[in-house]
Steps between C-alpha positions, in 0.01 A plus 500: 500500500695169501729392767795589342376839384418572861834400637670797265310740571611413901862491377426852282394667793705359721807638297303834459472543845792347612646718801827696535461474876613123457850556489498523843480119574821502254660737739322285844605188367882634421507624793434161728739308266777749571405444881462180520911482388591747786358306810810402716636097556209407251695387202201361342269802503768637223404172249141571582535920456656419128260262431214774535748768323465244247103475472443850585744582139276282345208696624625836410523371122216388469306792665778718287328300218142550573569885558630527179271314324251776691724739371491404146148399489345785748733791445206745603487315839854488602552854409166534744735368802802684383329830570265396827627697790573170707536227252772624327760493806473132429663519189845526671416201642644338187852615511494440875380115433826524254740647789356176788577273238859656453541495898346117519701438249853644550686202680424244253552669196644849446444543125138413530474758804716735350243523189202510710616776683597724247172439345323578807715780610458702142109428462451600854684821469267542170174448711600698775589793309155469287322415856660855613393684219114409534553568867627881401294561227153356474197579787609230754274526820602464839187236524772318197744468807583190629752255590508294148730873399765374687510222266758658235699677811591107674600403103775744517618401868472130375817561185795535735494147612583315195618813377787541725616215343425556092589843461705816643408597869394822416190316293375389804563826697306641264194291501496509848539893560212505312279255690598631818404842462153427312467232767472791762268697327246257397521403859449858595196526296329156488487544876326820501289383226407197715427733781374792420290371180210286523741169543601217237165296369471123587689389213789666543509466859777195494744736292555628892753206478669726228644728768757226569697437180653805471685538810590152509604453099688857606667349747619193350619715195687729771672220678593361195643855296713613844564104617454620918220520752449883559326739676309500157467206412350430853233764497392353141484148651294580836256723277445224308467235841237806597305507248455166428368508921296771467332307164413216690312682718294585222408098512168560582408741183668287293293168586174658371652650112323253256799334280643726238812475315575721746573284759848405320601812629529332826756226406872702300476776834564203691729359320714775479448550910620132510797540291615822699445304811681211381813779342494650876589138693776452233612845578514505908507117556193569730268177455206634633468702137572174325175290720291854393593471187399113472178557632448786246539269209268228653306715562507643141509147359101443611430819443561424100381190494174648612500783275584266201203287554274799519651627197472190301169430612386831437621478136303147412202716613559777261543763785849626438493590130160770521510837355602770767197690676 
């Protein structure tokens, strides 16, 4: 086999194999560049956090590409992931990619964020609904369970922030009624899963970080549907500060989990803890929130830089794109 036969057979199954789990960096990287424009008397992080809204679009199309080139080439395979009990909450991670960029995007142009998230809003109610209906009706186990469900519930919390400003209030109340309530029962059960059950496996021990996004994207969406610093809004915010403590403490377990895509679950929890942090200083003037904040993002800043060397280097070794065991 020559060398150029070789290289597309690498490409071929690279595209076969090509992982749903990946739009998580999309969501990671979103994440820090809508961070990086919230950090207080730091004018310059905002040119920086646009310029990696700008590569991380770039990214999503051309992993949006390369999935559908899977999905025209490989139908068999993609319908595979569609129907695995934990791969398929990263579908949703599509149209929640769609609703960052409408966020990242909002105060620099409103049509382009106004399309976005409609886009994202509509496909995400699709998935959820479809997500819901495998949840109801096929033989889910409770060894299925994990944090990587909450996935489609922090999409839905995510819509009222660009969409208090696209569409009628109610929209967003409506998104986030429904977030909120299958936030606390997920919760309910993922923690007596975790437990009770025989734990979460190595790999999916960083989607701990998970347990984060929700209260904070909740609270953020709260703050920004009612426009005041409740009793509310407060619990949602020092849930989120919690968890995001108690996680650390997990520091030692997480050191020893061999690199998966996985470990992206570590960076958007953090950047929505960031952002809430960040929303609370502007809030109560308190600057203590806004130094916490700051040292959230830089914290989160090496944090992906690490994780995208280990991803990149893992995919010029062929260890990313493998069939799933």
């Amino acid at each position: 086999m020559n060398e150029s036969s070789t290289s597309e057979v690498i490409t071929s199954d690279c595209i076969r194999h090509l992982p749903i789990p990946f739009y998580g960096s999309v969501m990671g990287l979103c994440g820090l560049a809508i961070s990086l424009g919230h950090i207080p008397g730091v004018p310059w992080a905002a040119s920086l956090g646009q310029g990696l809204l700008h590569a991380t679009a770039l990214w999503f199309l051309l992993l949006t590409g390369a999935y559908g080139v899977k999905f025209l080439r490989f139908p068999e395979e993609v319908r595979t992931e569609f129907h695995h009990p934990v791969r398929m909450n990263f579908f949703p991670a599509i149209s929640i990619s769609l609703l960052l960029f409408a966020i990242g995007y909002l105060d620099t142009s409103r049509a382009l964020s106004a399309g976005l998230w409609y886009a994202g809003a509509v496909l995400h109610l699709v998935l959820l609904l479809r997500t819901l209906r495998v949840w109801i009706f096929r033989s889910v186990t409770v060894q299925n369970l994990n944090p990587v469900w909450f996935i489609p519930v922090v999409g839905t919390l995510l819509v009222p922030l660009a969409g208090v400003r696209h569409a009628p209030v109610e929209v967003a109340w409506f998104f986030f009624s429904i977030g909120i309530v299958f936030w606390l029962v997920l919760l309910t059960m993922t923690v007596n899963r975790i437990i009770f059950e025989s734990g979460l496996p190595p790999k999916l021990l960083p989607t701990l970080f998970i347990l984060i996004a929700p209260p904070a994207v909740a609270f953020l969406s709260y703050v920004a549907l009612t426009g005041e610093l409740d009793t509310i809004a407060q619990v949602l915010y020092f849930h989120a500060l919690f968890t995001g403590l108690m996680v650390l403490t997990f520091a030692d377990r997480f050191l020893k989990v061999p690199f998966y895509l996985s470990w992206w679950a570590y960076t958007f929890p953090v950047a929505a803890l960031s952002l809430a942090t960040f929303r609370y200083q502007a809030i109560t003037g308190m600057d203590g929130f806004g130094i916490l904040g700051t040292v959230f993002v830089l914290a989160l800043v090496l944090l992906t830089a690490f994780i995208v060397f280990k991803t990149a280097r893992a995919l010029l070794r062929g260890e990313l794109c493998l069939p799933e065991v």
